[in-house]
N, C-alpha and C positions, 0 to 999 in steps of 0.2 A: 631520471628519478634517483632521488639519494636514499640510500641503503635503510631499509624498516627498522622499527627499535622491537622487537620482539627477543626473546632470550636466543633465540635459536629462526634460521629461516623457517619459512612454511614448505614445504619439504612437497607437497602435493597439492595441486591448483583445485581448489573449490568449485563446483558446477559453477555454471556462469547463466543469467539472464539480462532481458535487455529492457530497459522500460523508455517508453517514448511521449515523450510532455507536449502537449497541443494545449496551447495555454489560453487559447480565449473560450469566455464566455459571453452568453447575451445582456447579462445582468451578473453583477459581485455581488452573491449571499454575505449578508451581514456578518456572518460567522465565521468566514473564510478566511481564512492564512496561508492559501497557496497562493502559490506566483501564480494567478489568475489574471489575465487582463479585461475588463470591458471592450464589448466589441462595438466600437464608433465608428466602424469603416467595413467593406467587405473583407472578411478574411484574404490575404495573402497567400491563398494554398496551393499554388502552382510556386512561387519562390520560398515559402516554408518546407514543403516537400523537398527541394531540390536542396534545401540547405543539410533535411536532415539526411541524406543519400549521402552530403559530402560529409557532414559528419562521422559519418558510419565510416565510409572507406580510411577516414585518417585515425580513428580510433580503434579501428580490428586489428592490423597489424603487429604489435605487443603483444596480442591477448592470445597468442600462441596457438589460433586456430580452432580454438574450442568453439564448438557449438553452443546458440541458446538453446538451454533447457524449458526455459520460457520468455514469451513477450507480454508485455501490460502497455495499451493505450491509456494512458492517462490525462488528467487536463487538470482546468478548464472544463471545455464538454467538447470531448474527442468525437462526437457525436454529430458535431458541426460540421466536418470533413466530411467531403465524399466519397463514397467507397472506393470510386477510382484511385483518389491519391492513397487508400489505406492498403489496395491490391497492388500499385504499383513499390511501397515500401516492402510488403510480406514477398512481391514477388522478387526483390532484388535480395531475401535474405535466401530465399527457397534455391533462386538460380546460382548464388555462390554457395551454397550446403552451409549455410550459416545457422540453419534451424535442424534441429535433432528431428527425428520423422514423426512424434508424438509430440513433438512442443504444444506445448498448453498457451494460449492467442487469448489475452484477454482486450475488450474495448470497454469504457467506459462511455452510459451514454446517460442522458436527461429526459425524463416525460414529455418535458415540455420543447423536445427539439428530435421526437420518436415518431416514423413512420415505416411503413411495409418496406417500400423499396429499399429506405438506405437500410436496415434491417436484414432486408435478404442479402445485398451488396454486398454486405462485412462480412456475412456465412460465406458466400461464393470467393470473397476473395482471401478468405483462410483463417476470420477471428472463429475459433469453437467456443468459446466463454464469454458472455455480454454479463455487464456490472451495471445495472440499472439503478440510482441514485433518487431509489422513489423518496425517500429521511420521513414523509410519514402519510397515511391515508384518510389523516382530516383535514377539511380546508382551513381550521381555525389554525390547527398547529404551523400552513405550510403557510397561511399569508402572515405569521409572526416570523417564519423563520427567513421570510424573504423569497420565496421558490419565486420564479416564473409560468411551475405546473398549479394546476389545482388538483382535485382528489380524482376526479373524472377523467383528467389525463391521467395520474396513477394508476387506478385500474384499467384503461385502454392500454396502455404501455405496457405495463404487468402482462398481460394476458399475451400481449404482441411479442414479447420475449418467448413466453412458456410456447407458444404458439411455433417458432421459428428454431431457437436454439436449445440443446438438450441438457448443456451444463448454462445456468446460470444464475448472480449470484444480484438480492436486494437488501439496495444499505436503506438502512432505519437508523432513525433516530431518536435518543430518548429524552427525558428531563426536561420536556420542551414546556414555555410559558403557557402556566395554568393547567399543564398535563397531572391527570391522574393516572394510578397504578392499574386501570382499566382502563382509561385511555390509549396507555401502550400498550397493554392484551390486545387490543379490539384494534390494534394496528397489526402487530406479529400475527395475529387470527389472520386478517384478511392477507397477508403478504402468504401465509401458509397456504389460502386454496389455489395459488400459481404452482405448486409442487419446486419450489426451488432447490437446489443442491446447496446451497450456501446464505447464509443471511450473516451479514455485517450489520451489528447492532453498537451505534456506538452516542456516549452518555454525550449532551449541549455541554460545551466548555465555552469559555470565555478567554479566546486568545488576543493577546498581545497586538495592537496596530492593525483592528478590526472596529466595522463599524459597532458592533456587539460591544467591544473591549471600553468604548469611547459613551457610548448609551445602552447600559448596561438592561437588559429586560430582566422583567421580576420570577426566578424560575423556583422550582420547589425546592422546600429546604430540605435540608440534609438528611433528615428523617425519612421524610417523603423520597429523595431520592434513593432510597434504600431501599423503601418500600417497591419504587418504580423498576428498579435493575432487576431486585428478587423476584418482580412478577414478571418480568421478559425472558430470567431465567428457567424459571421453572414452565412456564409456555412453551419455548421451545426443547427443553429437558422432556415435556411430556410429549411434547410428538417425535420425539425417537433423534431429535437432533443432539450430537457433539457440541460441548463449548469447549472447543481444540485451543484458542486463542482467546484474550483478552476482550477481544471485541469480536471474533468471530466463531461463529455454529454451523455447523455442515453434517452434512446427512454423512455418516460414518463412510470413510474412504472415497470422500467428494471432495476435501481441503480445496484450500488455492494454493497450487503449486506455486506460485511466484511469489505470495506473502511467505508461505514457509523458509521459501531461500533465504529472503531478509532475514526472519527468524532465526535460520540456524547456522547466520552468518557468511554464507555464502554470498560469491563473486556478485554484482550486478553492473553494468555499462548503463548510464542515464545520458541520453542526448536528448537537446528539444533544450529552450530557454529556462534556463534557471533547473537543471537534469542534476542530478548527484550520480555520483557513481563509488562503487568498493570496490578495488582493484587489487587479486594479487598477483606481483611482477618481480619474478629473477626472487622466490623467495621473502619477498616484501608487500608488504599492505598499506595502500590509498587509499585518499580518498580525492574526488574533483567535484567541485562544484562552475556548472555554465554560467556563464554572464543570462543577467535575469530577464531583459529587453528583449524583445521577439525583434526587433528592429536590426540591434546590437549584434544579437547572435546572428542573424541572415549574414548581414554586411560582412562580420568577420569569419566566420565559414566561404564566404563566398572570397575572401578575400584570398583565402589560405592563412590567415592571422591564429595564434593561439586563440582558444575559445573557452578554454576551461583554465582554473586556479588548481593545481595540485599539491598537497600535503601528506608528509609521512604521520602515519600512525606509532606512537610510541609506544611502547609497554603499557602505561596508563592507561593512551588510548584504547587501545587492543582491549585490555578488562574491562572497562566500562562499557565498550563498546556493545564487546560481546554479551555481557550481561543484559543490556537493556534491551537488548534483543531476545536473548533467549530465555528469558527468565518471564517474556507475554505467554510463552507456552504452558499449557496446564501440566504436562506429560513431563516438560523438563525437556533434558538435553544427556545424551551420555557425556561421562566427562570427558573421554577420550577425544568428544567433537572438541574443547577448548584450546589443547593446544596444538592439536592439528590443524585449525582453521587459524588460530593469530602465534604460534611457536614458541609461548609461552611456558615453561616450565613450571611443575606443582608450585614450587617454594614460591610463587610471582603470587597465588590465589589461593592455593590450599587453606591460610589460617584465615581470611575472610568467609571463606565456604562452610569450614569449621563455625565459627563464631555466630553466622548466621541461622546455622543449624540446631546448634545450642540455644537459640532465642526463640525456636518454631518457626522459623519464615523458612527454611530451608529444608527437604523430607531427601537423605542423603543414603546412599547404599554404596558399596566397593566401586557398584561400574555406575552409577546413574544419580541427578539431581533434579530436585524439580519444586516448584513454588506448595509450602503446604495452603493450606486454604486461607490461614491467617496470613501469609506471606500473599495470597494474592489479595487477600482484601489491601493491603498494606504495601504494593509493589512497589508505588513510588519511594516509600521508605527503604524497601528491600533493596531498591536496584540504585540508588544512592550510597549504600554501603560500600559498592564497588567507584565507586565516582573518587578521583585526588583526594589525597588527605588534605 
């Protein structure tokens, strides 16, 4: 690795977590911009599994021994695995002391591929955290949005999480076509009588090299979406829930440990097809992105072949970086996290911090920053400030 562009090394290694990408699904949501594959064949999970073991062992070596402070099953629908392959990965971090003794085990799973055993499995074999992808609890909203569940698997699935696991978090979705600002109440209502610790509420977007992006659906305007956000806000505002994050609310001192680290710019290691990872090493800051083919990546792990693209972060990088990361936070960041985690000096950010401060996006004190309310309506704008001139 060639030497970081930061003004100064990073002088103290940032916690480290580990996120692991199970990339197929049964059906590609229309909406979808992850390296998600359709699944056309049985899953591969006895040679996925063993690729990502080998990944693991050629990737810790560097990272100086540190423990994960947390794991995130991600996908696709990590859900599709069986819990033997998901106990045999936790077991091989547990037997080299690769997991701190309170690491926080996130899995992600789908309604519509949710049952008791593989359920209990993932407890037994050391997920504490299940991320249930119910996006919404009407049939009209989930057959536009392309689900494979309907509302009946939502509620059975819901119920089957609160039922098994004690931390767990349901993503919702909102602005959906022909959705009203009651519509999304009368979805956050019902995902509240699960008692959940965390709700991911996050707004329909239209990305890029999506079936969505290519046949665009008719969703509420701009007004209405306003309408829509302000009544999921103040919904969960009034049952006593945190909006800690941009798009996430949690029962005060329930956060997700693993979104936080992204946020406050801390280390993470991604293995699994098309995995990113932030690395800092000997003082410098990574970044790797995996080859994206589940195919691609087996063969070349098995191979012993590079598997991942590595690049230096530059000064640039580093401020924008960090900014667009930390500035989802409502609470902000002390300043001192900035150039402790990318080795930046004041003079590098100070007079964009100023500037921004100066225009209201920014609520600034000796030790601490943080998005003001017009700064978060406006974030995209805000966190462009820090982006190359």
């Amino acid at each position: 690795m060639a030497k970081a562009g930061g003004d100064q090394p990073v002088v103290q290694s940032p916690p480290l977590t580990l996120y692991v990408h199970l990339p197929w699904c049964i059906r590609k949501c229309p909406y979808c911009d992850f390296n998600s594959h359709e699944l056309r064949v049985p899953i591969p999970e006895q040679p996925y599994a063993d690729a990502l073991l080998a990944d693991l062992e050629q990737a810790l070596p560097p990272l100086g021994g540190r423990p994960f402070a947390t794991v995130f099953l991600g996908g696709g629908t990590p859900s599709l695995f069986s819990p033997a392959s998901i106990d045999r990965l936790l077991g091989y971090l547990r037997r080299g002391g690769h997991l701190q003794a309170d690491a926080e085990i996130t899995l992600e799973a789908n309604p519509g591929t949710a049952d008791e055993d593989h359920f209990r499995g993932y407890r037994d074999a050391g997920v504490n955290r299940l991320s249930l992808g119910v996006q919404s609890f009407d049939d009209t909203c989930l057959q536009a949005l392309g689900r494979i569940h309907d509302a009946g698997d939502a509620f059975r699935a819901a119920q089957l999480t609160a039922d098994i696991f004690d931390n767990f978090n349901l993503d919702l979705m909102y602005g959906l076509p022909g959705q009203t600002p009651e519509g999304a109440a009368r979805d956050v209502t019902a995902a509240l009588t699960f008692g959940p610790a965390h709700l991911s509420c996050y707004q329909l977007t239209l990305e890029p090299n999506t079936v969505f992006a290519k046949y665009p659906p008719a969703l509420p305007d701009e007004g209405a979406q306003a309408a829509i956000e302000q009544q999921v806000e103040d919904t969960l505002e009034a049952a006593g829930y945190s909006h800690y994050e941009v798009s996430a609310h949690a029962v005060p001192g329930r956060e997700c440990r693993h979104n936080r680290h992204y946020w406050e710019f801390a280390d993470y290691l991604g293995i699994g097809a098309g995995a990113h990872s932030k690395l800092t090493v000997d003082g410098g800051v990574y970044r790797e992105a995996r080859v994206r083919v589940p195919e691609s990546y087996m063969h070349r792990v098995g191979d012993g072949r590079q598997v991942a693209q590595c690049r230096t972060l530059d000064a640039t990088d580093l401020m924008a970086e960090f900014m667009m990361n930390a500035l989802r936070l409502r609470n902000g960041f002390p300043l001192a996290l900035l150039p402790e985690r990318t080795g930046l000096n004041a003079a590098s950010w100070r007079q964009r911090v100023d500037q921004a401060a100066a225009r209201g996006l920014l609520r600034l004190t000796s030790s601490h920053v943080a998005p003001t309310r017009l700064g978060r309506r406006y974030l995209n704008q805000l966190a462009a400030r820090f982006l190359p001139e």
